[in-house]
N, C-alpha and C positions, 0 to 999 in steps of 0.2 A: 509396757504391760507384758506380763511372761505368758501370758494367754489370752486368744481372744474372746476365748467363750468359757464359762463353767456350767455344766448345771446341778441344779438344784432339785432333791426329792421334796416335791410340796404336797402336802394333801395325796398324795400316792400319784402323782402325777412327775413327770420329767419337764423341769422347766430350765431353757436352756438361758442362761443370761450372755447376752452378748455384749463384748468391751464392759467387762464388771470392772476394771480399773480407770473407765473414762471418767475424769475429776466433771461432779455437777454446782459443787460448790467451791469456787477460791482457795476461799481464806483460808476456811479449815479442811481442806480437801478432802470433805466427804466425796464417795466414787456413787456409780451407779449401783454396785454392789451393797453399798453400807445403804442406801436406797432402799434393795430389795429385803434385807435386813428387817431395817427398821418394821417396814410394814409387819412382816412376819412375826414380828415384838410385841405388834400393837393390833393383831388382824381384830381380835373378841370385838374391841372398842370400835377399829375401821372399819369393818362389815355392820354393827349395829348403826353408822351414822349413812354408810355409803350403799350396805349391800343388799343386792334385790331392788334395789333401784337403777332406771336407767342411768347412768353420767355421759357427760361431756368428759373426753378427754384434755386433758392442757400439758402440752407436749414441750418439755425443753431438752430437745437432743443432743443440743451442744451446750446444755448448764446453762445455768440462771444468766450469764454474762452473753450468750448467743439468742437467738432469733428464737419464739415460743410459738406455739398457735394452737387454736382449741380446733376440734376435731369432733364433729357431733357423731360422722359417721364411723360405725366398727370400721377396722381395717380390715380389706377382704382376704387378706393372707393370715388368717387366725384359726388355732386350733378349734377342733368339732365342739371338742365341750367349754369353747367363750360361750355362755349365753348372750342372744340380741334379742332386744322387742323393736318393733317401730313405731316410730312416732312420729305424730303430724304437728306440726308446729301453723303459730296464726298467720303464717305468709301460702298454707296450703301447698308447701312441700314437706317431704317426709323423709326420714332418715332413718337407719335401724343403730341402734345407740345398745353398749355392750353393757350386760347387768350382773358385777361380781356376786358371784353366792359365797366362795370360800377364799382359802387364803394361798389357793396355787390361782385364781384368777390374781388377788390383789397382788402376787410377784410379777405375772406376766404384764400386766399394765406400769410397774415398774422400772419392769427389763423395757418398755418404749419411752421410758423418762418422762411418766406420768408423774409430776412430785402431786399434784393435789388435787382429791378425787373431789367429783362439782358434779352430789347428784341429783335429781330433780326432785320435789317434794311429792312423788307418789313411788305406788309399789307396783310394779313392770303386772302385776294382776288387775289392776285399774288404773290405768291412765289419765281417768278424767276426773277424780276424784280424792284429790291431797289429804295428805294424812298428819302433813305438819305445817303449820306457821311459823315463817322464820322471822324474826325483829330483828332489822340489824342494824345497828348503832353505830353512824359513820360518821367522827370527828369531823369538823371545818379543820385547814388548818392552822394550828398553834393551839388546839386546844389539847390539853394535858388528860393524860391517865384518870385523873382523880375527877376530875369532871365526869370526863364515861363512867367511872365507878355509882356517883348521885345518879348518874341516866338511867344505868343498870337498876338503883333501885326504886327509884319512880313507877320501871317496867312492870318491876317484879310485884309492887302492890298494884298497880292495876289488874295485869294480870288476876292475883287473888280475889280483887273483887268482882272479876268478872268470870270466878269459878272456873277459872286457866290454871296450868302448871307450867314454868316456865323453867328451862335445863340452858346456865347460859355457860358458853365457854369464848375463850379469847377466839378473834377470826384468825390469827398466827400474823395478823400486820400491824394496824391502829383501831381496829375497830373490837366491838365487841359483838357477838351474837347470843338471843335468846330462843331456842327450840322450843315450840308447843307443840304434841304430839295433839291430835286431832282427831274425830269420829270421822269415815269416810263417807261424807253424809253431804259435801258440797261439793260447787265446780271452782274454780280456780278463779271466776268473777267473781262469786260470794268470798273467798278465801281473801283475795285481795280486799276487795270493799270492808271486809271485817279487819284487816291488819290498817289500812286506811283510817280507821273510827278510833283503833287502839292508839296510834300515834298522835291524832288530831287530841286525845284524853290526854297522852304524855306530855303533850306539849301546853296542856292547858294549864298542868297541875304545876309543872314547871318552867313557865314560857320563857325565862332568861339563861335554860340551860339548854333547853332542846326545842327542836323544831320538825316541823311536817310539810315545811315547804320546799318542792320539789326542784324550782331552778334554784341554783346556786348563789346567784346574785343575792338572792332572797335570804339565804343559810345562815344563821349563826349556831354557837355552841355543838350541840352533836347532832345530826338530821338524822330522824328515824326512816331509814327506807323501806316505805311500806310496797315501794315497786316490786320489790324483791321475792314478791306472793303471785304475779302477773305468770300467767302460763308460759312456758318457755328461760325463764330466768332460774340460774343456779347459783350456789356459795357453795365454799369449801367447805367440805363436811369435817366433822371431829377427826381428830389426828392427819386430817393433812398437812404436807408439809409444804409450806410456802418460797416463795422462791426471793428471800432473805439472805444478807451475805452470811449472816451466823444461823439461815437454815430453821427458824420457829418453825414451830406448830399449829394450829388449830386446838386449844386444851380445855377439854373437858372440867366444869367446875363444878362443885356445892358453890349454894347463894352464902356459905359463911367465909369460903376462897376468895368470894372476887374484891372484897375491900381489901385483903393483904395480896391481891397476888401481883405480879408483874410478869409481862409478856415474853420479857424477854428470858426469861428463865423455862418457857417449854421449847424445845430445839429437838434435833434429831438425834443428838445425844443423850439427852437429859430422859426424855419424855418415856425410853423402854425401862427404866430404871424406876421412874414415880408409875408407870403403868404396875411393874411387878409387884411392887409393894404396897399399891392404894387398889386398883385393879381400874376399872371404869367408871367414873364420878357419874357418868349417865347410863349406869347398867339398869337403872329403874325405869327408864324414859318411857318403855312401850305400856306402863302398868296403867298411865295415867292417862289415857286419850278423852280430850275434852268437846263439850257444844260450843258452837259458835251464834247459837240463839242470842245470846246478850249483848255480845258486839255488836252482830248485824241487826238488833233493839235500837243502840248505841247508833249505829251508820241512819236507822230510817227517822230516827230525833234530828241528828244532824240536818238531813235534808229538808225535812219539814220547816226546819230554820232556817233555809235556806242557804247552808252547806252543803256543797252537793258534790259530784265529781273531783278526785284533783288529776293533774295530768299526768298522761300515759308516758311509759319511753317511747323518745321520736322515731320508730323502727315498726310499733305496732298500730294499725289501723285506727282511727280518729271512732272513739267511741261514745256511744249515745248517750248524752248527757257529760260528759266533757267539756270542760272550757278548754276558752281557744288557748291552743298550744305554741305560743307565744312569749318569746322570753318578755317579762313586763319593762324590760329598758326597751324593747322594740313595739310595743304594743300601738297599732293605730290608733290616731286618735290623741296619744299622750302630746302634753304642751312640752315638755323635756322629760331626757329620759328618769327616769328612778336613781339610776346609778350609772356614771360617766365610764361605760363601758368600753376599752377596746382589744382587740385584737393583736395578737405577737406573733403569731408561726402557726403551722400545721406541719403535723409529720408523718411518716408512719411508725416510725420507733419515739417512744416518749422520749430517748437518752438525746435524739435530735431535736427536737420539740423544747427541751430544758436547756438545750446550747444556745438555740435561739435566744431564748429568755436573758440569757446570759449576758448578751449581745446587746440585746435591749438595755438592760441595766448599766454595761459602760456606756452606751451609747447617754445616757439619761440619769446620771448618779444622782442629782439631786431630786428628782421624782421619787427614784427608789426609793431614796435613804426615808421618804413619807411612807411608804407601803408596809402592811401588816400580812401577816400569814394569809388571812384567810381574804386579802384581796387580788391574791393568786387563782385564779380559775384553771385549773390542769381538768380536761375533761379527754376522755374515753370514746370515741367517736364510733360508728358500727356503719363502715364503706360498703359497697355490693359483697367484696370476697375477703374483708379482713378489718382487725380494727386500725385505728389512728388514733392521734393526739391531737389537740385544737390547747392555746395556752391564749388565756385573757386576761385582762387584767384593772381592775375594777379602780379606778383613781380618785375616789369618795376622800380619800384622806389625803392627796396630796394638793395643795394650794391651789387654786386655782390657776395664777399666773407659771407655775412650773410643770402645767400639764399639760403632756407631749402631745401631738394628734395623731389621730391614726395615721398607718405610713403602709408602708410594704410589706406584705407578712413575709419573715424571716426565722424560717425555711419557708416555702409555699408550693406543701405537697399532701397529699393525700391519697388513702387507700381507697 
């Protein structure tokens, strides 16, 4: 690099970027610079999805190919005008979390190889009171683009009939997201339990493509995660840029976009180019803030029916009226399990956690060669100080005579 530092006039402000030549992407060697760039490309769009909200930072200082970690707390070496709110999370500690307003904050989160802003669904003025519904539409895997596409529009008419507006854009990986801006008129239980009743609708109207059930074992087609409403959890907002070897986005759609669009066509390249000429696909998004009267109508029919609760993530407090939190292949009481469940590795880096897997597979060819996509269980695990990876692996399709038993988990480590 011929310099370590450059700065930048942002917003009237001096923002110095440090190592602007350190490569965060491989292949196509975008720098941290072409980083701080993009945002600057796309701030209108990135501050309407991200800003004035608290975020979580997601730090990859050494590129997508080194070690990442999210970061709730501001960093305490931060210029005067970072705005911070704090906040209390459901474990009853608190963290002061930094809230972009303009587009010399969005360089300076940048310049610490923030690729992808993850902000919470309120505005740092009301904390307890969300302003958006997020639907997010997470593939099993092996299921295809076009699939998400029919989920996407299942969403969008219930949405309509429940007097919702829904702004969906790709998540910049496999999934897709639906934004419904919101009256500030609930708490983050109501918000959940209403995105809860919308998915349990999606999945009714189409139960061979999508689902609302929460363990995975259970999953087919695209599972709506209506966790994703639960206090404390975030997604990357519009125009983030995801940590992909060709560098996507997060992209902003019309409901007439998402049948032709493809994912892989918003990047860090592409994306200031379609911004300049199309401008922001969700510049209408704040016009439309809806009730959640009819869902949560929707949630207290269910119950009555005796639907009631589905489960929490394993991280937050056992809540009243909750069933037991329980993967149902473990469940007391069962005669066998649901599904011949077992165990491969644990790690702290997924990239270990998939080697295992690897391992398993020569070890075991003719088992594998029975195994389908989405009989892979790759899960995200949430340790005291950091995440992990736990890899399982569901052996429903492979004969019964070629099915391995559980052994040694390989790696067998944890954060």
């Amino acid at each position: 690099m011929a310099h370590d530092h450059e700065v930048l006039v942002v917003a009237g402000r001096d923002i110095a970027i440090s190592n602007p030549g350190k490569v965060l992407f491989p292949k196509p060697k975008y720098t941290k610079l072409d980083l701080v760039r993009y945002y600057l490309a796309v701030a209108e769009g990135a501050l309407r999805g991200a800003g004035g909200r608290p975020n979580v930072l997601v730090r990859y200082p050494n590129g997508i190919t080194g070690e990442f970690f999210y970061q709730k707390r501001a960093p305490e070496s931060r210029p005067a005008w970072i705005e911070v709110v704090t906040l209390r999370f459901p474990s009853g500690r608190t963290a002061e979390e930094v809230v972009p307003r303009d587009t010399a904050a969005l360089a300076w989160l940048a310049n610490l190889a923030c690729l992808e802003l993850h902000p919470h669904p309120v505005r740092a003025e009301d904390l307890d009171h969300p302003d958006e519904l997020r639907v997010d539409l997470d593939p099993v895997p092996g299921i295809k683009w076009a699939q998400l596409r029919k989920v996407a529009g299942v969403v969008a008419a219930v949405l309509r009939d429940f007097g919702l507006t829904g702004w969906p854009k790709t998540s910049g990986s496999r999934g897709l997201h639906v934004l419904v801006r919101i009256e500030r008129r609930w708490r983050f239980d109501e918000v959940r339990r209403a995105a809860l009743a919308l998915a349990r609708e999606v999945e009714r109207r189409a139960p061979t493509l999508a689902t609302s059930k929460w363990w995975k074992e259970e999953r087919h087609g695209v599972f709506i995660d209506y966790n994703q409403n639960a206090k404390d959890r975030t997604v990357a907002s519009a125009y983030s840029v995801r940590p992909t070897p060709d560098a996507r986005v997060s992209a902003p759609l019309t409901w007439d976009e998402v049948n032709a669009a493809d994912p892989a066509d918003f990047t860090l390249a592409t994306m200031p180019r379609r911004f300049a000429e199309l401008g922001d696909r969700h510049a209408g998004i704040d016009k439309t803030p809806g009730a959640l009267e009819p869902l949560l109508e929707l949630s207290a029919r269910h119950e009555r029916e005796g639907l009631g609760d589905a489960p929490w993530p394993p991280h937050y407090k056992k809540q009243a009226g909750e069933p037991a939190r329980v993967q149902p292949s473990r469940a007391r009481g069962a005669r066998r399990p649901l599904h011949p469940l077992i165990e491969i590795g644990r790690a702290k880096r997924k990239q270990d956690a998939l080697a295992g897997f690897r391992r398993w597979k020569a070890r075991h060819p003719k088992a594998a060669a029975h195994l389908e996509p989405a009989d892979v269980l790759v899960d995200r695990m949430r340790g005291r100080s950091s995440l992990w990876t736990r890899i399982r692996v569901n052996l429903e399709h492979v004969p019964a005579k070629l099915r391995p038993r559980q052994g040694r988990l390989d790696p067998d480590e944890q954060g």
